[in-house]
Rosetta silent file (secondary structure, phi, psi, omega in degrees, C-alpha in Angstrom):
SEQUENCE: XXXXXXXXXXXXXXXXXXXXXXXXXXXXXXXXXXXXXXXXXXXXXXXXXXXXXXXXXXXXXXXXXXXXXXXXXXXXXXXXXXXXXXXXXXXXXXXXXXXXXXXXXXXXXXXXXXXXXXXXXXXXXXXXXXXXXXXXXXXXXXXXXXXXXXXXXXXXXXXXXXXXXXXXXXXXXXXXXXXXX
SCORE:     score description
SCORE:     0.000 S_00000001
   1 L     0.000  147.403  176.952   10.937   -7.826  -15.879 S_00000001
   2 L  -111.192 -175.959 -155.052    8.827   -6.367  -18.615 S_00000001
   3 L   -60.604  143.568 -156.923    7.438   -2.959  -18.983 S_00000001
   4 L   -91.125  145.856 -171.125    4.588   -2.654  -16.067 S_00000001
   5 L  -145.741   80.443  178.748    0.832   -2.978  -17.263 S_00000001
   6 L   -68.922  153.999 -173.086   -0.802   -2.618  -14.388 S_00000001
   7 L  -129.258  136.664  176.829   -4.163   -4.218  -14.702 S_00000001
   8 L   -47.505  123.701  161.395   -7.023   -3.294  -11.696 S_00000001
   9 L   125.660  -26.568 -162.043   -6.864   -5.110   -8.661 S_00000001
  10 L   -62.145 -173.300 -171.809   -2.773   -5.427   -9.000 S_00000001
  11 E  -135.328  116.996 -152.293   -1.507   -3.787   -5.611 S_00000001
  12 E  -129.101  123.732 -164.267    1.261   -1.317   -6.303 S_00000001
  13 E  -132.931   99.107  174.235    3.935   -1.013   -3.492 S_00000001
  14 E  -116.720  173.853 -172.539    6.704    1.638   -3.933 S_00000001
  15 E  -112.064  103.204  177.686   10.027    2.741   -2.481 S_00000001
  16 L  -125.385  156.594  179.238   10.971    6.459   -2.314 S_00000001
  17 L   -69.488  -31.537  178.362   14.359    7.987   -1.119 S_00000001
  18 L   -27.049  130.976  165.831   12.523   11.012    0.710 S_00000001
  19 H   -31.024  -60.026 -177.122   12.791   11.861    4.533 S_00000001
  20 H   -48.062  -34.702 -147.377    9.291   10.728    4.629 S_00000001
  21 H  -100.265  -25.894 -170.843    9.570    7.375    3.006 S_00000001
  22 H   -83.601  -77.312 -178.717   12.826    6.509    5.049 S_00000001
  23 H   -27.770  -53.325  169.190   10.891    7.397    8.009 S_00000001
  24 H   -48.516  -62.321 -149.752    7.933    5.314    7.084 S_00000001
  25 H   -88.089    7.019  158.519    9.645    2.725    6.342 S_00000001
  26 H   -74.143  -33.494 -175.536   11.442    3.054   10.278 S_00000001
  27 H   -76.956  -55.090 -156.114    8.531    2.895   11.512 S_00000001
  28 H   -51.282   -0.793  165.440    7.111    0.011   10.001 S_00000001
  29 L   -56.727   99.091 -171.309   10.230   -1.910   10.931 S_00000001
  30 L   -85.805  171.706  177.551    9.412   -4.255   13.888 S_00000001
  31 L   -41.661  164.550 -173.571   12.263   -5.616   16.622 S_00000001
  32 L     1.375   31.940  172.327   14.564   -8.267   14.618 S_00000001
  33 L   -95.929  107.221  178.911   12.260   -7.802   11.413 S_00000001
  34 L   -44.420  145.599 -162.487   14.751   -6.821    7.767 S_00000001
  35 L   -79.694  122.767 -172.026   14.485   -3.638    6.943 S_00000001
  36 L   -19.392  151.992  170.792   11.053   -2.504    5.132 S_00000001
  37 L  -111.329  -21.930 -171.035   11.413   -2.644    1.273 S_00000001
  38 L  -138.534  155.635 -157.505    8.389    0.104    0.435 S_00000001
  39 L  -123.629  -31.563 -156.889    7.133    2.786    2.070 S_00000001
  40 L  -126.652  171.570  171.293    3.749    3.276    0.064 S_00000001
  41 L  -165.578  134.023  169.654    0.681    0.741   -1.289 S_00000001
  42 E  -152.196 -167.566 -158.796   -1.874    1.790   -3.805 S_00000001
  43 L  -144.855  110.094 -154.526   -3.774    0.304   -5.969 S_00000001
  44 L   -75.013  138.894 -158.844   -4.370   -0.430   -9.608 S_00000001
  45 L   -92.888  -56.310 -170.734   -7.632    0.828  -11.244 S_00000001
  46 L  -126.801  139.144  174.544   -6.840    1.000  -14.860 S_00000001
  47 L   -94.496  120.495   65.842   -4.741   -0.133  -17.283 S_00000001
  48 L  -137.415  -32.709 -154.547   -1.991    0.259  -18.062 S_00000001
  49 L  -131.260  -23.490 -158.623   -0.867    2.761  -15.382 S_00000001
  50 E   -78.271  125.562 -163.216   -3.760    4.477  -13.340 S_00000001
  51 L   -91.419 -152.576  176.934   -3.698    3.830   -9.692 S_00000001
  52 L  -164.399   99.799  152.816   -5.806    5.039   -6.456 S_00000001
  53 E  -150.570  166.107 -177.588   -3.699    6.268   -3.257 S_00000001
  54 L   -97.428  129.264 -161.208   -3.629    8.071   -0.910 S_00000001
  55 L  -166.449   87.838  167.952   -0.904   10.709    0.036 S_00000001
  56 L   115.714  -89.841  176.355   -2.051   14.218    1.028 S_00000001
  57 E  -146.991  119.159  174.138   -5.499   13.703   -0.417 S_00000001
  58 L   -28.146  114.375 -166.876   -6.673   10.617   -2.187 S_00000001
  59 E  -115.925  143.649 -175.357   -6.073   10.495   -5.585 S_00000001
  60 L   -95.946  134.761  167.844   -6.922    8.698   -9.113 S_00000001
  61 L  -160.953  174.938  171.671   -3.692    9.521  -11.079 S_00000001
  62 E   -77.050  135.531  171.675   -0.980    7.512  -13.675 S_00000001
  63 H   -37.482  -36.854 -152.850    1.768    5.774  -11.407 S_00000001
  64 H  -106.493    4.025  163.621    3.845    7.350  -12.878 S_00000001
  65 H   -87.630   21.357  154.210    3.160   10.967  -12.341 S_00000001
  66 L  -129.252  -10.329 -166.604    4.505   10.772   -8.137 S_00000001
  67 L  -128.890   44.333  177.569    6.529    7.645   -8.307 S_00000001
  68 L   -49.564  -40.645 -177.901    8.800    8.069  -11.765 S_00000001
  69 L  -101.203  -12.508  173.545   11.547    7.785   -9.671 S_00000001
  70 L   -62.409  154.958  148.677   10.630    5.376   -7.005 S_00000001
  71 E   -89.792  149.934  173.552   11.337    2.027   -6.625 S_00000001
  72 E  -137.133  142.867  156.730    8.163   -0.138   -7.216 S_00000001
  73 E   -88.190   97.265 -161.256    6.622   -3.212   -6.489 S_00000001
  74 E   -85.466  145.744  137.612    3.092   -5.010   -8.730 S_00000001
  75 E  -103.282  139.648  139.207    1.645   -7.746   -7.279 S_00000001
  76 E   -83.085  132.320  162.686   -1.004   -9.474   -8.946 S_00000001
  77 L   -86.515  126.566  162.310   -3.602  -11.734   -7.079 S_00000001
  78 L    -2.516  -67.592 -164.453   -4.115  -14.906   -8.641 S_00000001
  79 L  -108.617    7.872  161.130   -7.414  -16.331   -7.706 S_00000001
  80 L   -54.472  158.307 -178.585   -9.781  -13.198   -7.961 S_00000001
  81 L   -71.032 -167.149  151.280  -13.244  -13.526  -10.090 S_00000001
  82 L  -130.998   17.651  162.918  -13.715  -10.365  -12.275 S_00000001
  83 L  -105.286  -32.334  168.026  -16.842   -9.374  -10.224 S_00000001
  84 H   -40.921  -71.289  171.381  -14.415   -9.715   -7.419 S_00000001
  85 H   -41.686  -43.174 -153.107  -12.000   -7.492   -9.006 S_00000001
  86 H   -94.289  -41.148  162.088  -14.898   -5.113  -10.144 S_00000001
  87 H   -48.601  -72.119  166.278  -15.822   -4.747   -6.175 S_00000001
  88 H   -51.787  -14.518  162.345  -12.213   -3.787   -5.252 S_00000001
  89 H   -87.713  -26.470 -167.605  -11.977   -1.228   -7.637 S_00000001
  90 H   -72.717  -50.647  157.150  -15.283    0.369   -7.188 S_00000001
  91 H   -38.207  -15.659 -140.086  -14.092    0.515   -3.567 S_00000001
  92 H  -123.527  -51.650 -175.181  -10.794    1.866   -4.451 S_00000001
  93 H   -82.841  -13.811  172.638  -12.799    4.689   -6.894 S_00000001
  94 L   -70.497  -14.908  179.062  -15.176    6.228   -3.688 S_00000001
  95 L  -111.222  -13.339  166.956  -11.590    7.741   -2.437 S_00000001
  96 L   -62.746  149.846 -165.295   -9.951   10.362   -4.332 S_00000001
  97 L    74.801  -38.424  157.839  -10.823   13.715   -2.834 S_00000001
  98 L   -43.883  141.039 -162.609  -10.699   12.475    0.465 S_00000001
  99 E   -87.083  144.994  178.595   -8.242   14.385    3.018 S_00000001
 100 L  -126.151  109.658  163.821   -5.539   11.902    3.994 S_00000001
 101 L   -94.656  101.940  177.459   -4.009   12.762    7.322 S_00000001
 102 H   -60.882  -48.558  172.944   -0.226   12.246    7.172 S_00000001
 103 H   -67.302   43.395 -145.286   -0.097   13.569   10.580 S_00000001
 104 H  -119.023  -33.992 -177.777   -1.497   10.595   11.636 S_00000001
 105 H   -28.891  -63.132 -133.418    1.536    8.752   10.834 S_00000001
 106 H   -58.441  -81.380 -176.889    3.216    9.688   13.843 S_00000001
 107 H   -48.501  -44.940  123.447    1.173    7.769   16.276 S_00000001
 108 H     7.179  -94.713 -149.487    0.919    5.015   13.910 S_00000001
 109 H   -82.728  -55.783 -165.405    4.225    4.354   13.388 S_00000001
 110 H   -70.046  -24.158  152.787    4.939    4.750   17.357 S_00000001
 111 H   -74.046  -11.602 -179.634    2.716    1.741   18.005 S_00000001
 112 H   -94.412  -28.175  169.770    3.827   -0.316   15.592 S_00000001
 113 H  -101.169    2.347  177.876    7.338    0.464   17.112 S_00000001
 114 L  -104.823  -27.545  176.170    7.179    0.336   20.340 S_00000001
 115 L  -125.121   28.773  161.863    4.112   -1.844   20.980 S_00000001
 116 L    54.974   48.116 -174.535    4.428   -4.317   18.139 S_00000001
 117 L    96.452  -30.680 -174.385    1.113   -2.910   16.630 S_00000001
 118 L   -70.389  160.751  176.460   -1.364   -2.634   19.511 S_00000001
 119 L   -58.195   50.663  173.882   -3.593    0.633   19.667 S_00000001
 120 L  -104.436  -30.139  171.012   -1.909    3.147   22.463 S_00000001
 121 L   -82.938   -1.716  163.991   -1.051    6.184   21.014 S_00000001
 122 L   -82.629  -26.217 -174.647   -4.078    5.809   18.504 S_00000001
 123 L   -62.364  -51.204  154.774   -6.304    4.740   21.532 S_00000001
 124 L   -34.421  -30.847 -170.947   -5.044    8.463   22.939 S_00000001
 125 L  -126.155 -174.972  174.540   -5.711   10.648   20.224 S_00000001
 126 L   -60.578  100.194  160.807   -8.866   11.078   17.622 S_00000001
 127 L   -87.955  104.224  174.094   -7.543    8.455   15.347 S_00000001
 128 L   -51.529  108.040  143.499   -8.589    8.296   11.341 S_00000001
 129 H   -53.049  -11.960 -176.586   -8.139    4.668   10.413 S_00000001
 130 H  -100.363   25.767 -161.892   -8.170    5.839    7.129 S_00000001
 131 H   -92.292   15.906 -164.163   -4.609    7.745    7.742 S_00000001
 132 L  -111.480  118.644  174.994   -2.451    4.610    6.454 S_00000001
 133 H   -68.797   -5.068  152.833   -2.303    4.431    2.670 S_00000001
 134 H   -62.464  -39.043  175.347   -2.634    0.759    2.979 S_00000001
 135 H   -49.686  -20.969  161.552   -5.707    0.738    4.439 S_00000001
 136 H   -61.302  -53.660  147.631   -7.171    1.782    0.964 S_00000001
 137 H    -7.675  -76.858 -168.125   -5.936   -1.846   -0.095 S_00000001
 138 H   -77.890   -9.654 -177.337   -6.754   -3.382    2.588 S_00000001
 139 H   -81.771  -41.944  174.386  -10.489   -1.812    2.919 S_00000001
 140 H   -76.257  -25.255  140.203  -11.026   -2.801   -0.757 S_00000001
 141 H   -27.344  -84.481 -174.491   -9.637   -6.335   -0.399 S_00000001
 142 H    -8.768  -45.294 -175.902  -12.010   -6.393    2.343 S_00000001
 143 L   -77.188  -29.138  179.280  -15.036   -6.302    0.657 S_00000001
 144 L  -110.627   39.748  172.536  -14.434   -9.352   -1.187 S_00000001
 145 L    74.521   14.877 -172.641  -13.291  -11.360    2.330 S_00000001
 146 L  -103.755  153.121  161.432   -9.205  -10.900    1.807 S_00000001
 147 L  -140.575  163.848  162.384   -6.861   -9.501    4.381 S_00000001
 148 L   -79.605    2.175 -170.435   -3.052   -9.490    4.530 S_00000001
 149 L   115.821  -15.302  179.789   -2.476  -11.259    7.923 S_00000001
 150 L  -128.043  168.953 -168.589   -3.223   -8.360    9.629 S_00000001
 151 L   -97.414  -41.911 -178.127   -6.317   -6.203   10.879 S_00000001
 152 L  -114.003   86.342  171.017   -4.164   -2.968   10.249 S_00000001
 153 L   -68.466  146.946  159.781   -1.658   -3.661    7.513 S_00000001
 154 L  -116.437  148.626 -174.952    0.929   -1.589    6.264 S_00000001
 155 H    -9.239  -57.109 -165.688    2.751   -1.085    3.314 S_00000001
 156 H   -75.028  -32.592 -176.445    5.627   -3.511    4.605 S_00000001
 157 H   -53.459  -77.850 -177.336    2.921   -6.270    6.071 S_00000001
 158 H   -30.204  -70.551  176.760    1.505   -6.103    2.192 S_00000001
 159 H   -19.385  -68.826 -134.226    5.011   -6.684    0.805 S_00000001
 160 H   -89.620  -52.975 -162.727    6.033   -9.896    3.326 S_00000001
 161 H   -38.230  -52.332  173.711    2.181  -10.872    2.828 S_00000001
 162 H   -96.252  -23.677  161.658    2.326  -11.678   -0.836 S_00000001
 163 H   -17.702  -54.349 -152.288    6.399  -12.347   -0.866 S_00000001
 164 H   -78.714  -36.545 -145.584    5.051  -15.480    1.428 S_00000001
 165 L  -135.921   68.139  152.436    1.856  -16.444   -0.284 S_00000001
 166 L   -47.551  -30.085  179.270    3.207  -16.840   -4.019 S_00000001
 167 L   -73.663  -13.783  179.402    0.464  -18.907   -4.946 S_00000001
 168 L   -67.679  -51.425 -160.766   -1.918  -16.113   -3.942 S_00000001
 169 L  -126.329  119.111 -172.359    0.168  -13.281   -5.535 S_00000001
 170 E  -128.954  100.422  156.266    2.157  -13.035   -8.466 S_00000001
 171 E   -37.097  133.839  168.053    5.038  -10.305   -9.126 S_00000001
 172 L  -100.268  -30.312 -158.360    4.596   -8.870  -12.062 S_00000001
 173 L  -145.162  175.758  173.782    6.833   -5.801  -11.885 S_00000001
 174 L   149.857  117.202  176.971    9.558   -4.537  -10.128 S_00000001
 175 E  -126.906  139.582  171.508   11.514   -1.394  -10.469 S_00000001
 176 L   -74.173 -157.942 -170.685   14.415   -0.279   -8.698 S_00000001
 177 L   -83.223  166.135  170.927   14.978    2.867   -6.990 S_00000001
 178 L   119.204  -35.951  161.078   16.393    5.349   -9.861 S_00000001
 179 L   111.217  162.546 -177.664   13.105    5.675  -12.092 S_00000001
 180 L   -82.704  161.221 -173.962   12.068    3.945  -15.323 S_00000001
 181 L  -111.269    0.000    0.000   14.928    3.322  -18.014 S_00000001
């Protein structure tokens, strides 16, 4: 693969070693479903490296100052315009500084593993839809009529989503866990 140049609009999917990220990616594991490859999804703004995601509190930053060490995964889509493209980023730039609530996860992840996705422990508590860092993807997709297959995708949905729909999506990149050489 060569050296990653992300360009705005790619979709940036990484893999960290972390309690959290192993945990993430249990939850997002469904009954007889292979075990998650990424834990995170953000999104490219600028080139060559500047994302949008969310983790803590939404952020504009270079990929590579949190995920140096990560494994990661670019998709490019295919068939966007460049006013298309120009939508999803503007979306994408309204969220840094926004509070991201990680405890949110929890609740999340226990519906997706226990109820194959439906809404009971979010329908229980106040639930932030905006506590998934995919949903910053998928809300900016949104605006220009795309989804991943799902109403509430997650990192791993995004993954199998463009894996499936090469013609859609085009790897670009792909680093293993271990950090760039």
């Amino acid at each position: 693969m060569p050296a990653l140049l992300l360009l705005p609009g790619d979709i940036a999917l990484t893999f960290s070693t972390s309690k959290l990220g192993r945990f993430i990616r249990w939850g997002e594991r469904s009954r007889g479903e292979p075990a998650s490859r990424v834990n995170h999804a953000a999104l490219g703004v600028e080139s060559p490296e500047t994302i949008v995601e969310a983790a803590g509190k939404a952020r504009r930053c270079s990929i590579w100052d949190y995920h140096l060490y990560d494994g990661i995964i670019v998709y490019r889509p295919l068939d966007l315009t460049a006013g298309q493209i120009a939508v999803i980023v503007a979306e994408a730039e309204k969220w840094p500084g926004r509070i991201y609530p990680v405890h949110q996860l929890i609740p999340f992840m226990l519906d997706n593993k226990i109820f194959g996705g439906r809404h009971v422990f979010r329908r229980a508590m106040k639930f932030d839809p905006l506590a998934v860092c995919s949903r910053l993807v998928a809300i900016a997709y949104g605006k220009v009529g795309l989804t991943f297959g799902r109403v509430e995708p997650d990192p791993d949905d995004m993954d199998d989503y463009c894996r499936s729909h090469p013609k859609k999506y085009a790897l670009v990149y792909e680093q293993p866990i271990g950090g760039r050489t």
